[in-house]
MMTF fields as JSON, N, C-alpha, C and O atoms, coordinates in Angstrom:
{
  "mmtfVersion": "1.0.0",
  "mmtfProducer": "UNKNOWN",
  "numBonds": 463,
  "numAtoms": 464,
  "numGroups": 116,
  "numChains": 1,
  "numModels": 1,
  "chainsPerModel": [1],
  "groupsPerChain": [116],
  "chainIdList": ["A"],
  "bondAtomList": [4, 2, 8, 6, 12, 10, 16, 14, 20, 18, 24, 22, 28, 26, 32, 30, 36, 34, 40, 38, 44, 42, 48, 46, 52, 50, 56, 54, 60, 58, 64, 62, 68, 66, 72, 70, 76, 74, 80, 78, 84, 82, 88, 86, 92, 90, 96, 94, 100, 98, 104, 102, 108, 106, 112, 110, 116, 114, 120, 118, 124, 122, 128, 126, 132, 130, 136, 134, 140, 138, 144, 142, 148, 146, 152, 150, 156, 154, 160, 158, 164, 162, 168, 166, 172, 170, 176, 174, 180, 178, 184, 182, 188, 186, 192, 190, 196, 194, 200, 198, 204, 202, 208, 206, 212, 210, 216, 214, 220, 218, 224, 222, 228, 226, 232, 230, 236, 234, 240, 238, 244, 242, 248, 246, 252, 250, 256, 254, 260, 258, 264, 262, 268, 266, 272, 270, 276, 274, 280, 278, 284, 282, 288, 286, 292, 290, 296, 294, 300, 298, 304, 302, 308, 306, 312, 310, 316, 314, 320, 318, 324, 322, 328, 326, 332, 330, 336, 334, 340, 338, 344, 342, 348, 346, 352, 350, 356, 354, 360, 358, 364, 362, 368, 366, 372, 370, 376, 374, 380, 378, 384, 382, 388, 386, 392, 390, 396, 394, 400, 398, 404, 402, 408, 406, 412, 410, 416, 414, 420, 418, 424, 422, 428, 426, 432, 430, 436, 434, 440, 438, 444, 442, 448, 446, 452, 450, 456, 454, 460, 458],
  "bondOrderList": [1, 1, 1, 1, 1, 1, 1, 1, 1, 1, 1, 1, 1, 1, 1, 1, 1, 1, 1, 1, 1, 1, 1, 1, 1, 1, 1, 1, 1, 1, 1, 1, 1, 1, 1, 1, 1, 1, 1, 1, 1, 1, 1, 1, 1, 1, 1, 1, 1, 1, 1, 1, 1, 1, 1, 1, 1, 1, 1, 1, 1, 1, 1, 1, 1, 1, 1, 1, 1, 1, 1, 1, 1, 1, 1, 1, 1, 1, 1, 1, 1, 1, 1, 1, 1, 1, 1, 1, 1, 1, 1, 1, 1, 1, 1, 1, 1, 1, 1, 1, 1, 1, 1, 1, 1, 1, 1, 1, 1, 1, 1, 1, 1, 1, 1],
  "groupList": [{"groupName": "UNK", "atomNameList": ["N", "CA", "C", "O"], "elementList": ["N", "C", "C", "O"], "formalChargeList": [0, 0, 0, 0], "bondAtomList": [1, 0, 2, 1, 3, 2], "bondOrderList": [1, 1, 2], "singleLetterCode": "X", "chemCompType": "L-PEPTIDE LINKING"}],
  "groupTypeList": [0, 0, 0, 0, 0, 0, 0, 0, 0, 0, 0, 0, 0, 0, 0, 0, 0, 0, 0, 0, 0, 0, 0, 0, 0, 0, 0, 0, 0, 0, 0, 0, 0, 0, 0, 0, 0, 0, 0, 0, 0, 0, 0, 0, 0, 0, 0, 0, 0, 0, 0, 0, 0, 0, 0, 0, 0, 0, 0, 0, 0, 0, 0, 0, 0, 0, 0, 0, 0, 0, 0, 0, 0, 0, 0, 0, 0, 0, 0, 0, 0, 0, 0, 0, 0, 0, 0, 0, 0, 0, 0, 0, 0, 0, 0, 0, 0, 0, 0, 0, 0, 0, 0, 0, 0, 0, 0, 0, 0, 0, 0, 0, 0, 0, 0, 0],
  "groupIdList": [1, 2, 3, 4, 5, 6, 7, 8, 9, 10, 11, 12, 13, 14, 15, 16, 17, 18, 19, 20, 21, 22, 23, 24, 25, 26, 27, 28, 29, 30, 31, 32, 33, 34, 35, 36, 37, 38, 39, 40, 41, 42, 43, 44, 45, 46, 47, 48, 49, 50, 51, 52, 53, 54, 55, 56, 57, 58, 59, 60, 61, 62, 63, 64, 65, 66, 67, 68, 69, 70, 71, 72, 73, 74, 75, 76, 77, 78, 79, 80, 81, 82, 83, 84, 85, 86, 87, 88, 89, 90, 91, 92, 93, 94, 95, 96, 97, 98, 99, 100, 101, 102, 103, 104, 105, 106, 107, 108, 109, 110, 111, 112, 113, 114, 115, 116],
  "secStructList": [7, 2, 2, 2, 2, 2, 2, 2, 2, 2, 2, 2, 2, 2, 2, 2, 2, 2, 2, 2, 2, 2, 6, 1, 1, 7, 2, 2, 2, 2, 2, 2, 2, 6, 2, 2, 2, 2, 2, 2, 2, 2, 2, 2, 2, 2, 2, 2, 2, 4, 4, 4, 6, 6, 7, 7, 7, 7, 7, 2, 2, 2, 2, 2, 2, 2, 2, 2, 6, 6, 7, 6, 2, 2, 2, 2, 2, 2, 2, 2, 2, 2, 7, 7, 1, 7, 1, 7, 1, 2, 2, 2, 2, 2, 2, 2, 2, 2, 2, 2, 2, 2, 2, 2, 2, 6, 2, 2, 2, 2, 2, 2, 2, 1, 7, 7],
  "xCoordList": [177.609, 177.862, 178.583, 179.056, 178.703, 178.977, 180.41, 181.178, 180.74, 182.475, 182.76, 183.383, 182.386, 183.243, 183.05, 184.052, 181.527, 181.893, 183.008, 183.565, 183.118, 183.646, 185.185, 185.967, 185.823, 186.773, 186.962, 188.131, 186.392, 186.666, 186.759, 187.317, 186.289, 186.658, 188.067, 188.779, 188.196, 189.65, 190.984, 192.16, 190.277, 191.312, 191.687, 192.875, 190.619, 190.78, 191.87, 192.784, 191.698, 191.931, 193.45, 194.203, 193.614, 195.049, 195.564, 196.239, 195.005, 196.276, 196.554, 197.661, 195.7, 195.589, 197.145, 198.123, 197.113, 198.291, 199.06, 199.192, 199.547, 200.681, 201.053, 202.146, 200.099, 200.081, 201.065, 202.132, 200.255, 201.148, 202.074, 202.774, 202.439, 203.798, 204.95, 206.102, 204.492, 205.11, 205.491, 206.28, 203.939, 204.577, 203.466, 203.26, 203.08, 202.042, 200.899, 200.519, 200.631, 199.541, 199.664, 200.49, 198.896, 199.654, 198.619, 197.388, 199.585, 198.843, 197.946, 197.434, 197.54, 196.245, 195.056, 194.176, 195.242, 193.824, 194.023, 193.105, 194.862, 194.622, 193.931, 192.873, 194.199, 193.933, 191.965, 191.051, 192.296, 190.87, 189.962, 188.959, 190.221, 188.985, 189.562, 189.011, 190.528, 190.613, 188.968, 187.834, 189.831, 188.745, 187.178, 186.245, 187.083, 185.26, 185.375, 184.367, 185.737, 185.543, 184.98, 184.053, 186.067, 186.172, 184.168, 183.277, 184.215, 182.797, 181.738, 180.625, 181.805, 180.843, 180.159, 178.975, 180.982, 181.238, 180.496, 179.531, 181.126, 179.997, 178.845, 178.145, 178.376, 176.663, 176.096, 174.875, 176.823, 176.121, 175.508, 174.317, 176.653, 176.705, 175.184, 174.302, 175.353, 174.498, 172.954, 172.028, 173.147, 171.499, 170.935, 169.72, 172.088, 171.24, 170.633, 169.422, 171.788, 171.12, 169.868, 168.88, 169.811, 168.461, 167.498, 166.299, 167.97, 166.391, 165.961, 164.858, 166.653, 166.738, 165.962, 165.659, 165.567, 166.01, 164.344, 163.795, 164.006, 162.858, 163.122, 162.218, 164.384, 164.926, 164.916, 164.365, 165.687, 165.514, 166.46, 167.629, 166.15, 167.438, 168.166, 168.138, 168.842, 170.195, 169.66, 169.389, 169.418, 168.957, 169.447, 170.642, 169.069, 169.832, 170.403, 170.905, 170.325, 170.958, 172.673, 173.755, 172.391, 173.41, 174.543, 175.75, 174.009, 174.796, 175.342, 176.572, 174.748, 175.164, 176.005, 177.007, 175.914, 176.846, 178.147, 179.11, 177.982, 178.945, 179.901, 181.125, 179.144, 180.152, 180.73, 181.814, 179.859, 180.275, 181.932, 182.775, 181.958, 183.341, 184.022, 184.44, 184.048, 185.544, 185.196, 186.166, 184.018, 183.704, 183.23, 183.874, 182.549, 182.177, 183.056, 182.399, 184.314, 184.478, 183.81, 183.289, 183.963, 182.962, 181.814, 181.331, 181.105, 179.743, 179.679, 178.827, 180.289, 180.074, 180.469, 179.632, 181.509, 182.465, 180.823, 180.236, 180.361, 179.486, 177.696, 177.124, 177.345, 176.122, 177.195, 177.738, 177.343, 177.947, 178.611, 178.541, 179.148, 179.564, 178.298, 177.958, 177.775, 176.422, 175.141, 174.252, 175.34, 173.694, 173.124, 171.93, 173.463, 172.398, 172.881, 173.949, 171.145, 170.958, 171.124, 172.067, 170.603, 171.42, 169.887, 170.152, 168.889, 167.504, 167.31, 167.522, 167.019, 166.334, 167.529, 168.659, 166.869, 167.16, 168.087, 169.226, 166.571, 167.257, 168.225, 169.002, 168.362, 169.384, 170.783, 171.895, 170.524, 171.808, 172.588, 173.808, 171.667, 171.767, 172.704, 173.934, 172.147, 172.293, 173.965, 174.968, 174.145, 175.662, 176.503, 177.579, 176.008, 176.922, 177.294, 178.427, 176.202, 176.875, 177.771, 178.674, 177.725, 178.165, 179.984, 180.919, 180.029, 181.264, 181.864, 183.056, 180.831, 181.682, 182.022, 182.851, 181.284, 181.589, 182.841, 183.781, 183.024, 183.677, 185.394, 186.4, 185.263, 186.401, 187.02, 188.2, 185.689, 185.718, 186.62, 187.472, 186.001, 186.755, 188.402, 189.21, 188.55, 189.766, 190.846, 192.016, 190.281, 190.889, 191.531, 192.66, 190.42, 190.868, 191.634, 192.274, 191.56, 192.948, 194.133, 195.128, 193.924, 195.412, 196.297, 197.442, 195.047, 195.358, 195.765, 196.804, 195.173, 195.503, 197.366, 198.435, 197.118, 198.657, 199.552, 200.696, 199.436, 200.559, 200.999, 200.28, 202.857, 203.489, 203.722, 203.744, 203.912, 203.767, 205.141, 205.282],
  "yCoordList": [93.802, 94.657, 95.931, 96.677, 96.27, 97.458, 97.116, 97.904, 96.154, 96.229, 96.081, 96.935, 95.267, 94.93, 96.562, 97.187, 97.18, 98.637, 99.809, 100.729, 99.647, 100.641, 100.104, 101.012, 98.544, 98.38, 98.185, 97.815, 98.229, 98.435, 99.829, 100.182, 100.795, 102.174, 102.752, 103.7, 102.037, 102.572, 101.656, 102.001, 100.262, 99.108, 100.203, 100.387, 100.822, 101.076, 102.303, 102.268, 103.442, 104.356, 104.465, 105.438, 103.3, 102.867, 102.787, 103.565, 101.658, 101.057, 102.262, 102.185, 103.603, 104.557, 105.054, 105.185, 105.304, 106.413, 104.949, 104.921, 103.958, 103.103, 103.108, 103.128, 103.091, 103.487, 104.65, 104.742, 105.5, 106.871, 107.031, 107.807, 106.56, 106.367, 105.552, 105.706, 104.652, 103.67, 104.358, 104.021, 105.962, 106.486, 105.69, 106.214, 104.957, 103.982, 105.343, 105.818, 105.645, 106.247, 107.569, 107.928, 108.796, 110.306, 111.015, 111.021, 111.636, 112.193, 113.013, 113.362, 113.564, 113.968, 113.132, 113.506, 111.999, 110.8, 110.756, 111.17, 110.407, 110.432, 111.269, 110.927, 112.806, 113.786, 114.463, 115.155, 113.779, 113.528, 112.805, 113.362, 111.425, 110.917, 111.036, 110.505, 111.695, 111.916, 113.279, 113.283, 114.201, 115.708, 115.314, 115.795, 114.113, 114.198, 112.953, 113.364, 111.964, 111.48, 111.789, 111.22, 113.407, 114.272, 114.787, 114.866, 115.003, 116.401, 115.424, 115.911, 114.138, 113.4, 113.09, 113.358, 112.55, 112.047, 113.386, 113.256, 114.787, 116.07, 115.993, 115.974, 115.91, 116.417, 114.848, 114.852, 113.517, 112.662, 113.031, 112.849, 113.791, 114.093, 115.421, 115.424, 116.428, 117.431, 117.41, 118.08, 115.995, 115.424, 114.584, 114.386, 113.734, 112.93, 114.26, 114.449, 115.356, 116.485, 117.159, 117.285, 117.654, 118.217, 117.056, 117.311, 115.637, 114.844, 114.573, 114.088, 114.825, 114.753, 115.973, 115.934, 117.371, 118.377, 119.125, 120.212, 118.107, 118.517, 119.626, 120.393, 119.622, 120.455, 120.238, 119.189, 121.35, 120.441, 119.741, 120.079, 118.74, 117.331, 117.484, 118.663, 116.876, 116.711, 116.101, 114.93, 116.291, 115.188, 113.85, 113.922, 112.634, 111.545, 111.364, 110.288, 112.243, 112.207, 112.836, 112.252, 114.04, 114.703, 113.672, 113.687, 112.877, 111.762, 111.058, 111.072, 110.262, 109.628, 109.938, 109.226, 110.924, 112.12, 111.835, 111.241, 112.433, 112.256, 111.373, 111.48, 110.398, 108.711, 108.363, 107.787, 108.782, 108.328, 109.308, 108.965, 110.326, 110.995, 111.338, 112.402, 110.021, 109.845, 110.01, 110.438, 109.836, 110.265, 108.932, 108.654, 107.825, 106.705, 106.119, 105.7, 106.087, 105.683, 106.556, 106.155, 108.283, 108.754, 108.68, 108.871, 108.24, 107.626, 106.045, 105.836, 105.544, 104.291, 104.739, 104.59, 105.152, 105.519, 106.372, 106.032, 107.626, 108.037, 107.466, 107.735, 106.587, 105.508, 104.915, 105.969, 104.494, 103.364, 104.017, 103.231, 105.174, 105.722, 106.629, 106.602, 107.41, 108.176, 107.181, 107.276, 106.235, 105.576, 106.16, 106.428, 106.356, 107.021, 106.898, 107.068, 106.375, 106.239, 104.594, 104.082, 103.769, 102.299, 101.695, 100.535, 101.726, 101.229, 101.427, 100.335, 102.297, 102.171, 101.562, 102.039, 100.049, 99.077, 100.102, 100.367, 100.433, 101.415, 102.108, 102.482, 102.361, 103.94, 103.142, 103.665, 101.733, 101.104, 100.693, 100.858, 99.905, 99.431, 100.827, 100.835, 101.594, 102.812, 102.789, 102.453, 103.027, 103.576, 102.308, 102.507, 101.14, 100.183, 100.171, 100.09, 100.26, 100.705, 101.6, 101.424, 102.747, 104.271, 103.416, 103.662, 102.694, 102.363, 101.214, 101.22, 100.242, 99.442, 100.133, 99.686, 101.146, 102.148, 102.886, 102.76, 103.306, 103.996, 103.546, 104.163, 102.249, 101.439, 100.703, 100.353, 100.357, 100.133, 101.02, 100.606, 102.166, 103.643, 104.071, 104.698, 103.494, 103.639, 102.956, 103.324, 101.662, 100.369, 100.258, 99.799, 100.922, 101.061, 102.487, 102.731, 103.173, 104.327, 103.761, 103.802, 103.108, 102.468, 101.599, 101.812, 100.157, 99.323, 100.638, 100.61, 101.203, 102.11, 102.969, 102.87, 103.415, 104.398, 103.128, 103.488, 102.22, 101.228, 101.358, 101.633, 101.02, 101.256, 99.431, 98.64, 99.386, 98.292, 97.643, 96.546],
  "zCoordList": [149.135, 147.992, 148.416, 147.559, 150.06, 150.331, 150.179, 149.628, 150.572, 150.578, 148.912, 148.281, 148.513, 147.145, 146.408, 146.061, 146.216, 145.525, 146.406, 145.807, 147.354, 148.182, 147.865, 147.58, 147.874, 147.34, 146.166, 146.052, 145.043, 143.715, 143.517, 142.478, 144.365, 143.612, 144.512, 144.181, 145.512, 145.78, 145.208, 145.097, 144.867, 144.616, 143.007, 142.743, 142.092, 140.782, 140.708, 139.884, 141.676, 142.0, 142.613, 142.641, 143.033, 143.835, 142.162, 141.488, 141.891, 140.325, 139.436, 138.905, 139.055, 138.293, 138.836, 138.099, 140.365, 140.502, 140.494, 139.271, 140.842, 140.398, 138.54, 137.973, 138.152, 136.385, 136.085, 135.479, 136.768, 136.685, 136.981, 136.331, 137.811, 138.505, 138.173, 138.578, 137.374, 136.449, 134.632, 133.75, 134.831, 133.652, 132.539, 131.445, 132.755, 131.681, 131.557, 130.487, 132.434, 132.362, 132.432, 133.272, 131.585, 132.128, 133.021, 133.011, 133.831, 135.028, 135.114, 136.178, 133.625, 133.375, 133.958, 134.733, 133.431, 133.723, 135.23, 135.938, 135.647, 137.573, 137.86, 138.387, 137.651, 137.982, 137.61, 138.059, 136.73, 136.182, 136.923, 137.368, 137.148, 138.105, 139.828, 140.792, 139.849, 141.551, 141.606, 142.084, 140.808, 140.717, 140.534, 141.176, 139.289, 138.912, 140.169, 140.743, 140.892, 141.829, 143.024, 143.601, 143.576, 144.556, 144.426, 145.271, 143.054, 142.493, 142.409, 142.21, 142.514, 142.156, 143.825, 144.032, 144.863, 145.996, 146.701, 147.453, 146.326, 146.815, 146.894, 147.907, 145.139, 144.527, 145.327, 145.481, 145.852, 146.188, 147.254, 147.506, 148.2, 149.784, 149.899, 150.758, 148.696, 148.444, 148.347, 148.805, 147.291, 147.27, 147.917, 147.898, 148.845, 150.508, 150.942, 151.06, 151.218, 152.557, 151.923, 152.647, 150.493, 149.993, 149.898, 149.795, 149.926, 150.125, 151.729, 151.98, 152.504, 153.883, 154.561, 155.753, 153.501, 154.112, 153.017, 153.192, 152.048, 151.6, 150.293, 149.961, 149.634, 148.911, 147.922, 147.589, 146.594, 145.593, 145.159, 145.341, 144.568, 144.332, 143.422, 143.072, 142.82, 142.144, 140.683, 140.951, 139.478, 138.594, 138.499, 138.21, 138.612, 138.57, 137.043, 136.715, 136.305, 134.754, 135.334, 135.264, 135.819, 136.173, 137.264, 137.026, 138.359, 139.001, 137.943, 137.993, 136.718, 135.904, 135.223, 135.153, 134.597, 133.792, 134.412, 133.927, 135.717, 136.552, 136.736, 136.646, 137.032, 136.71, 135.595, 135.502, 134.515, 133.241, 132.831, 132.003, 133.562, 133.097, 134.204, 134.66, 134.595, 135.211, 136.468, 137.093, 137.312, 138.78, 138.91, 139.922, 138.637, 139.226, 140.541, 141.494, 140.601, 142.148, 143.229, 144.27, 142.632, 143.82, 144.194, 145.31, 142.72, 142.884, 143.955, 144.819, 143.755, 144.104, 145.833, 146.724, 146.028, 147.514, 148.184, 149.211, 147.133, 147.853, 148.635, 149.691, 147.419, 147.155, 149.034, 149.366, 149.448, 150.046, 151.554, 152.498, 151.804, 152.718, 153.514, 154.697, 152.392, 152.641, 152.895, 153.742, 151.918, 152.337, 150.903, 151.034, 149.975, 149.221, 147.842, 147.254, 147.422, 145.806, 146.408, 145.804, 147.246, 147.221, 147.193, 146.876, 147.283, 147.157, 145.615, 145.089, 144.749, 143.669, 142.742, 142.635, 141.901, 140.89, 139.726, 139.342, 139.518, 137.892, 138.197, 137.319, 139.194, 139.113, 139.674, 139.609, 140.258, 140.529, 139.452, 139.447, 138.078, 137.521, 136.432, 136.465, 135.798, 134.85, 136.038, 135.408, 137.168, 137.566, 136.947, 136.384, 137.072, 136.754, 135.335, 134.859, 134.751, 133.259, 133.141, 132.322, 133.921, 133.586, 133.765, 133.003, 134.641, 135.331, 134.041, 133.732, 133.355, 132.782, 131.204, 130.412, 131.028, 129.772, 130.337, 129.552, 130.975, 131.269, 131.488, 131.135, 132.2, 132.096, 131.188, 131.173, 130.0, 128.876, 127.33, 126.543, 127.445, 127.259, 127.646, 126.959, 128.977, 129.343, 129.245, 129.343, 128.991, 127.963, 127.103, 126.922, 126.202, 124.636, 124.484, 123.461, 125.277, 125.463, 125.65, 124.926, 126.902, 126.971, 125.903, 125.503, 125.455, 124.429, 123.067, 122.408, 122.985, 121.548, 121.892, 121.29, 122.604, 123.224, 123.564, 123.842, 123.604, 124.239, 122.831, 121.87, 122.833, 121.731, 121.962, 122.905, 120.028, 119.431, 119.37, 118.83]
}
């Protein structure tokens, strides 16, 4: 599972800037999940070291949040590079949603803006 999430969020992340670059897509949205990617991939890195460190943690609403707007590859890149958040079910499960809403969302942006 470590490879396929670690390559689905760069395989997704690759096609965004080819999109853009092709002009399909505007460089707002790249820019968007490079940044909540970048901010997500942090608070992951932030709340291994405060659970490591006896501190206080990160809300797992707030990780979710996170994914859900436009940071899930950093969620997933971070879950997977760090080691963390990859044991508990629920909280695997809730990111995967966050990711197929989210791609879902970005879908029907595109399908809607594509000219007829």
């Amino acid at each position: 599972m470590k490879v396929f999430s670690s390559s689905l969020a760069l395989i997704f992340l690759t096609t965004l800037a080819g999109l853009t670059f092709m002009s399909i897509l505007p460089l707002a949205i790249l820019i968007a999940y490079l940044t909540l990617s970048t901010v997500t991939f942090l608070m992951y890195w932030k709340d291994k070291s405060a659970a490591r460190h006896d501190k206080q943690r990160t809300p797992e609403n707030t990780l979710h949040l996170l994914a859900l707007l436009c940071g899930w590859p950093g969620a997933l890149l971070g879950q997977q590079i760090l080691r963390h958040k990859t044991q508990k079910v629920s909280f695997r499960v809730v990111l995967w949603l966050t990711v197929v809403v989210n791609v879902a969302l970005l879908t029907a942006f595109l399908y809607l803006s594509w000219p007829v």
